[in-house]
Residue, then its C-alpha position, 0 to 999 in steps of 0.5 A: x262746436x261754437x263758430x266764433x270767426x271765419x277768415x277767406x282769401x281767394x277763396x272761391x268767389x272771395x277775393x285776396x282782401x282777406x273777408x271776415x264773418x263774424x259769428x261770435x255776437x250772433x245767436x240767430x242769423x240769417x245768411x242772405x244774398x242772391x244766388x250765386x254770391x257766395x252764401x254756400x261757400x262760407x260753408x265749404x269753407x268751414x268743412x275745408x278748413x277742418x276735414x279737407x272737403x267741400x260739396x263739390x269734392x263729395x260729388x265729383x274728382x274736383x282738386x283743392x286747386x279748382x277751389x282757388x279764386x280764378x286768376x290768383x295762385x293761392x287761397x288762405x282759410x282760417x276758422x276760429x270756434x269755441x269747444x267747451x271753455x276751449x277756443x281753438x283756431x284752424x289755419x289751412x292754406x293752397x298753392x296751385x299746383x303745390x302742397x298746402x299748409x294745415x295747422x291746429x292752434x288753442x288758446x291759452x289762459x293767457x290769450x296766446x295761441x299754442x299750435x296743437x299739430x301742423x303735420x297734416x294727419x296730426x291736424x286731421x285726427x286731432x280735428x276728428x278727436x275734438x270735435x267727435x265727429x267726421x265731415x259726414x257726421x257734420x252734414x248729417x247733423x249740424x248742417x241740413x242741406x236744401x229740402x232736407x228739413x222734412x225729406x225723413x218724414x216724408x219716405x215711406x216706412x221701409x225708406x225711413x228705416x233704411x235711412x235710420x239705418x244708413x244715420x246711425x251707421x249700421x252700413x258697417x253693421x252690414x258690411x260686417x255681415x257680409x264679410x261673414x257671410x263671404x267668410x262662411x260662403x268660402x268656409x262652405x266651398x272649403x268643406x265642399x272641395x275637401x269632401x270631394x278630396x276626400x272620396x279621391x283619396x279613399x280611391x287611391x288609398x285602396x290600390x296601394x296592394x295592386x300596385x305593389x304586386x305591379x311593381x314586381x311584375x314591370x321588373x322582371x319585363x324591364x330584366x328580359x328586355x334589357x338582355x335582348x336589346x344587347x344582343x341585337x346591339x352587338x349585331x348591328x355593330x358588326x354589320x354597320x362596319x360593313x356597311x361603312x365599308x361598302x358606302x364608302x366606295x359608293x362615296x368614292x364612285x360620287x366623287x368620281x362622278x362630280x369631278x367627271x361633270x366639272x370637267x364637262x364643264x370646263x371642257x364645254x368653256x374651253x370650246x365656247x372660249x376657242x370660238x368666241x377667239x376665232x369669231x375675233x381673228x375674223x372680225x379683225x380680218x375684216x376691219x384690215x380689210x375696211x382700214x381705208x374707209x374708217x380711217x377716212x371717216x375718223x379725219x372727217x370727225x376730227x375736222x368736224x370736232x375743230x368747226x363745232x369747237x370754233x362756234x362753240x362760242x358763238x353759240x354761247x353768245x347768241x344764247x346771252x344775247x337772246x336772253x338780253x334781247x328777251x329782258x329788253x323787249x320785257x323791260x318795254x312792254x311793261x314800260x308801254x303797259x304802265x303808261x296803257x294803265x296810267x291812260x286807262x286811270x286818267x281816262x276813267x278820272x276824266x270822264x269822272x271830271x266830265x260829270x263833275x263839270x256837268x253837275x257843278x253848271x246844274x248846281x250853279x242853275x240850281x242856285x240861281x234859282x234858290x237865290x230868286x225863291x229866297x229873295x222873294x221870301x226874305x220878309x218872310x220870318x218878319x212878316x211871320x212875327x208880325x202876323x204872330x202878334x196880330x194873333x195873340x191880340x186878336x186872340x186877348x181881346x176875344x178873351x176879354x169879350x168872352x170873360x165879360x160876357x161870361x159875367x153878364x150872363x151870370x150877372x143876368x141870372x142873379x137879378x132874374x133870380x133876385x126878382x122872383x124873391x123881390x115879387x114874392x110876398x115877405x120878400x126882404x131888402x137884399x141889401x140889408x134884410x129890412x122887410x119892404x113894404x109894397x111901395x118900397x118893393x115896387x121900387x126896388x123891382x123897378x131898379x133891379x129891372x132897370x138893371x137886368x135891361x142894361x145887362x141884357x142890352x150889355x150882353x146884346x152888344x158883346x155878343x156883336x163885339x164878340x162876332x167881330x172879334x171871332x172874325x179877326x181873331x179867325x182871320x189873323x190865324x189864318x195869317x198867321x198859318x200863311x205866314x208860317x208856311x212861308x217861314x217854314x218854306x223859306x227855311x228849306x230854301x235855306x237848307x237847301x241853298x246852303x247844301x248847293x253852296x257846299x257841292x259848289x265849294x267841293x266843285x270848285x276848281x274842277x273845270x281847270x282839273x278836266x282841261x289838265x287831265x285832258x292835257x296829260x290824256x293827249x301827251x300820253x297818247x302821242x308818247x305811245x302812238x310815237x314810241x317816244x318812251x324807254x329810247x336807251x333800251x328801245x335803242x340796244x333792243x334795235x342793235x341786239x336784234x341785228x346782232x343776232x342775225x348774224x348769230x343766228x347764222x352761226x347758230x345753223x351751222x353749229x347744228x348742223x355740224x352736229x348731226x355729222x358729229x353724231x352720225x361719224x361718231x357712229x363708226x368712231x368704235x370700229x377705229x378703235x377696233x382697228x388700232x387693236x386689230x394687228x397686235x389682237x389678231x396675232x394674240x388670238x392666234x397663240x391663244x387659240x392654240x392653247x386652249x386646244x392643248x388644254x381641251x385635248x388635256x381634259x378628254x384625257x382626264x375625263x376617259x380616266x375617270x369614267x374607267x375608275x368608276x367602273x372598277x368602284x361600281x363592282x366592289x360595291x354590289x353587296x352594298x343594297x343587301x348590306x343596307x337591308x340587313x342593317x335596316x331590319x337590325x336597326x327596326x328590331x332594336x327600335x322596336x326592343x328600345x320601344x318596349x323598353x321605354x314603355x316598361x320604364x314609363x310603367x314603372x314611373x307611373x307605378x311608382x307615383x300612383x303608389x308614392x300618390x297612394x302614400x302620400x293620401x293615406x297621410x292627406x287623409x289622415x291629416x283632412x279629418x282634422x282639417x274638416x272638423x275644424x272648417x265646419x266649426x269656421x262655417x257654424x261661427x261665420x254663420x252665427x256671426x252673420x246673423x249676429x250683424x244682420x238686420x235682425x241681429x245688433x242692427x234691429x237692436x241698434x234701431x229699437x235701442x235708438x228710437x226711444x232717444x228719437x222719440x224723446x228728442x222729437x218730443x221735447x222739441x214738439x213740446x215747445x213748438x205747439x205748447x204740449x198739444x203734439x207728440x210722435x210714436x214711432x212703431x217699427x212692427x205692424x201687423x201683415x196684411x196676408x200673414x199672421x205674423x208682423x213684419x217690420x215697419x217704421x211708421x209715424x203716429x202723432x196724438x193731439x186733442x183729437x186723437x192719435x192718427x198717421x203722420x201722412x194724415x197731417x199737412x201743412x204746418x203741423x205735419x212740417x213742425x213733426x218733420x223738422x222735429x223729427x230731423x232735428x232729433x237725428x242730428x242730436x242723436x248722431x252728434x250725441x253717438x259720435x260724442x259730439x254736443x249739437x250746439x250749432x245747427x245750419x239751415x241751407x235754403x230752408x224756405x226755398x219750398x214753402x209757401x208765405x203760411x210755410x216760411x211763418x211756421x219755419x221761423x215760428x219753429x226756429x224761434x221756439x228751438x232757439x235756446x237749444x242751440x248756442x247758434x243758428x244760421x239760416x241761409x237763404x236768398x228770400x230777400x222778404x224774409x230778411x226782416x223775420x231776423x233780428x241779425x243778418x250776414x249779407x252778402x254781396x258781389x262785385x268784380x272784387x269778389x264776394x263781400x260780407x255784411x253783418x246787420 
């Protein structure tokens, strides 16, 4: 598989502006950016568009929809690669929350694209067909992840054979031995538990004749019970009849003995009714007596029933107008608290205006006071100015002496210097180099001293000039500091009066607000010392307050007649009693005499009852005999159905030991056959056990294999140190404390200086063995799925080499290179950029990654 392009939208950290990757033009390409910009991503893209899986779904139940760009509701990727001289196209599409779409295209001769499948498991097996190789393969082949290039040379030998294992999967190997050796464990268990069956049934065949002759015996037992248990039936049948006999006059004498106790019940009713009855006559006796007085006091409550009525509803007014009086008494008091609140507020503003006042006359002192300073300064910058000019005069003419002198002093030391070559012997004219004789030498010296005694005399007067010039220019800097200071003084003056002139402008006005709030503090003062406010409801308060005097009168008075209500209301029952009294009396009278007559009725029907019972309780004398005897019976034949049943259950048990006898002499018979063929199931679980282990097709597998990873780890060395290095891989090595091998994986590297272990080697030879050897299991596992390896990428492979490590890494990729039709290097070593001749830069903003190719 050959990338040609790759298309994301929304992808990740992609956005919906449908980035493309070109791979088509590349052979060697480094896939740079800073971490976190998405360069790993454009690899999950790949193994999604094509098996549905990305690293972070092999590593934890994350969904398809965690892989949609936050904030947008569905991603596309579409990968288009070569195959052969077949270029095809995988489209794959997500909705949150929703199905996707999954499609597999080809290329025809004409350039159209034909879909291949769009059903998911069509696209998934063609895909897989295809290609020859799974996700897995693919991780374990074409992609080496981060610190993965050397991670198989540098295990030890027992883990480098393990993960060889664990590359050409021989895991289903193993897991086939397992299932074996479950199988052959269970055909074991199988064998174990018929064995046990076994020696229980040869126990049950041998009882079959004993309990044959068993049988015989439990039927004559069951015969014999059978006809005693009949007669003793028969015995009870005729005894029971009596028995019911008898019982039943021993029901009659309980019935008897009911109806007896519920007319002493109703005769002791009867006689607590006639009571109750003459305690009534009584109490009415004595309310005619009384009839008087009750009907007096019955008038009395009538009468004041009528008063409480009457000032019922002066009552009910006086409640409203208490009420009335309560809301026009609130109605003030909040009236005279708004003006207490609006005083308080006005008092705390006057007393702010009071300092107000007090502040605005420092203020206008404070300004005065400014004006007179600032007048007294006006000149100030002027005189600055002036005194600034008289510096920088004072200060060139200074500059003008010392440049001057400078050339004197200089001049001075020519004309010394041009004497001492005058007064030598051979000394030249220093105008025009003619030899000077004595005569002419003289003169020039004599000239050259006349001027040297001008310049000295020259410089004498300078340096007066140049004293006096100090002194000005000392005394103009010191006018010009005081002048400075009094610009800089006059300045504040400045500020500070314009600050005062700004609190005067805030001030202003405030002396009038203080008289007026003083104003309005007085007016409110004398509205509440006066009462002067609300006056309509001050005024219904003053009429409501006498209008309940009157009320309140009433109101005693209502109470009063109250309590005598509740007091007469106390006797009001009796009255009602007495009304009755007449008609109730007589009433009660006639009842009394009836329910002497039924009383009188009732003794008579009891005393007959208790003679009745008599004659029952002497037929009934045989009755305790009776019952023994049927319960001896009845005991027997418990005991005869007892031994029945026992014999029964002997002959059940008997006939099944002996159906169970049977029945394993045919299982026995049947389990010879059985066993023999489970131990022929155990012999080839085992053997096929064995077959699958380690030492088995796996151990094959592995001796088979490394030769292949010998000679693919070999050529690669070959053009990475020019023939100078080759690996042997050795699988047995000779026991340290036993005589015999024990297996091993070890690697040995021969160079021009011998043949040493691979754990001898560091730096870049060791690495060049390493990415040699990891390399040669990528081929070898594409090429066992039936893959060719034509892409191989790199994930971080520089990450954990140093400056020396990452040259011999690029070094390797580039003698590896016409291997591969494609290699892409991902990294974020920003320096590492230029060792690659194409580059796939990407980038981040807020729109989402971004893709470069340079």
């Amino acid at each position: 598989m050959i990338p040609v392009k790759l298309l994301l939208k929304n992808f990740m950290s992609y956005g919906d502006h449908n980035e493309e990757v070109p791979f088509e033009d590349l052979h060697v390409a480094c896939l740079c950016g800073d971490n976190g910009n998405g360069k790993s991503a454009l690899l999950d893209a790949i193994t999604w568009v094509l098996w549905g899986k990305t690293r972070v779904s092999s590593t934890r139940a994350a969904g398809e929809d965690d892989l949609i760009r936050l904030g947008t509701d569905d991603m596309a990727v579409r990968f288009v690669f070569d195959l052969g001289e077949s270029r095809y196209r995988v489209t794959r599409t997500r909705r949150r929350g929703k199905a996707g779409t999954w499609a597999l295209e080809e290329r025809d001769a004409a350039g159209e694209w034909q879909v291949r499948g769009s059903k998911s498991r069509d696209v998934a097996e063609q895909v897989e067909r295809l290609l020859h190789m799974n996700y897995e393969t693919f991780l374990q082949s074409a992609y080496l992840q981060q610190g993965q290039a050397d991670l198989f040379a540098r295990l030890t030998p027992g883990e480098r054979k393990k993960t060889l294992g664990s590359i050409l999967g021989l895991e289903r190997y193993e897991r086939l031995a397992e299932m074996a050796r479950e199988e052959a464990r269970a055909a074991q268990s199988e064998l174990t538990e018929m064995e046990r069956e076994k020696n229980l049934l040869d126990d049950s065949v041998a009882g079959i004749t004993e309990l044959k002759q068993q049988m015989a015996d439990l039927k004559d037992r069951m015969n014999s019970a059978k006809t005693a248990l009949l007669e003793q039936e028969n015995a009870q049948k005729q005894k029971q009849a009596e028995f019911t006999r008898l019982q039943g006059l021993a029901d009659q004498e309980k019935q008897g003995d009911v109806q007896i106790q519920k007319l002493a019940n109703s005769l002791q009713e009867v006689q607590e009714e006639a009571r109750q009855i003459r305690e009534r006559i009584q109490e009415y006796a004595q309310l005619l007596k009384e009839r008087e007085a009750i009907e007096r006091d019955h008038a009395y409550l009538l009468e004041a029933r009528q008063q409480r009525d009457a000032l019922a509803e002066s009552v009910q007014k006086r409640s409203d107008v208490k009420q009335e009086q309560t809301e026009l008494q609130n109605h003030v008091q909040q009236e005279e608290n708004k003006r207490i609140s609006v005083l308080s507020l006005k008092r705390s503003e006057l007393t702010r205006l009071e300092q107000d006042c007090s502040e605005l006359e420092q203020q206008r002192r404070q300004q005065q006071a400014l004006q007179q300073q600032q007048s007294s300064l006006a000149h100030a910058a002027e005189e600055l100015k002036q005194a600034a000019d008289e510096l920088t005069r004072a200060e060139q003419a200074f500059q003008t002496l010392k440049s001057e002198h400078e050339a004197q002093k200089k001049q001075q030391v020519e004309e010394e210097e041009l004497l001492k070559l005058l007064q030598s012997v051979g000394a030249e004219c220093p105008t025009c180099g003619a030899s000077l004789d004595s005569a002419q030498r003289t003169r020039v010296v004599r000239a050259r001293q006349e001027r040297l005694q001008e310049i000295k005399g020259r410089i004498t007067a300078l340096i007066a000039e140049g004293k006096i010039a100090s002194e000005q220019r000392n005394a103009a800097r010191q006018a010009a500091a005081q002048r400075e200071e009094e610009d800089r003084e006059a300045r504040k003056i400045a500020v500070q009066l314009q600050g005062v002139q700004e609190r005067l402008q805030a001030l202003e006005g405030v002396e009038k607000q203080h008289l007026a709030m003083a104003a309005e503090i007085a007016a409110l003062q004398t509205e509440l010392s006066s009462g002067a406010f609300a006056q309509p409801k001050r005024i219904r308060l003053a009429q409501v307050d006498k209008e309940l005097v009157q009320l309140e009168r009433d109101y005693q008075q209502h109470s009063a007649i109250l309590a005598k209500i509740a007091n007469l209301e106390k006797g009001e029952a009796r009255y009602q009693r007495l009304q009755q009294a007449e008609t109730g009396r007589t009433e009660a009278e006639k009842q009394t005499e009836r329910l002497q007559a039924r009383e009188l009725q009732m003794q008579k029907e009891i005393a007959e009852l208790r003679s009745s019972k008599e004659a029952l309780q002497k037929g009934q004398q045989d009755l305790p005999q009776t019952r023994q005897a049927l319960a001896e019976i009845q005991q027997l034949i418990q005991k005869l159905r007892e031994e029945s049943d026992a014999v029964q259950r002997d002959q059940g048990a008997a006939a099944r030991g002996l159906q169970h006898a049977e029945a394993s002499k045919q299982r026995l018979e049947n389990m010879r056959g059985e066993m023999e063929k489970k131990r022929e199931e155990y012999n080839n679980y085992t053997e096929l056990a064995r077959i699958f282990g380690r030492n088995g097709v796996q151990a094959q597998i592995i001796e088979n294999a490394l030769p292949e990873l010998e000679q693919e780890a070999n050529n690669l060395l070959e053009r990475m140190t020019g023939g100078e290095m080759k690996v042997e891989l050795i699988t047995t090595a000779k026991s340290k404390t036993a005589k015999t091998d024990v297996e091993t994986l070890d690697i040995r590297i021969s160079d021009r200086n011998g043949t040493r272990p691979f754990e001898l080697y560091s730096g870049g030879e060791a690495f060049r063995v390493s990415f040699a050897l990891r390399i040669a299991l990528s081929r070898l596992l594409a090429n066992r799925a039936g893959a060719k390896l034509q892409t191989l990428i790199l994930d971080e492979g520089f990450g954990s080499q140093d400056g020396k490590g990452r040259e011999k890494l690029i070094e390797v990729i580039e003698s590896i290179k016409d291997d591969f039709s494609k290699i892409l290097v991902i990294t974020h070593i920003d320096d590492l950029k230029d060792s690659f001749s194409s580059r796939i830069e990407i980038s981040k903003d807020n729109a989402g990654s971004h893709v470069r190719v340079a």
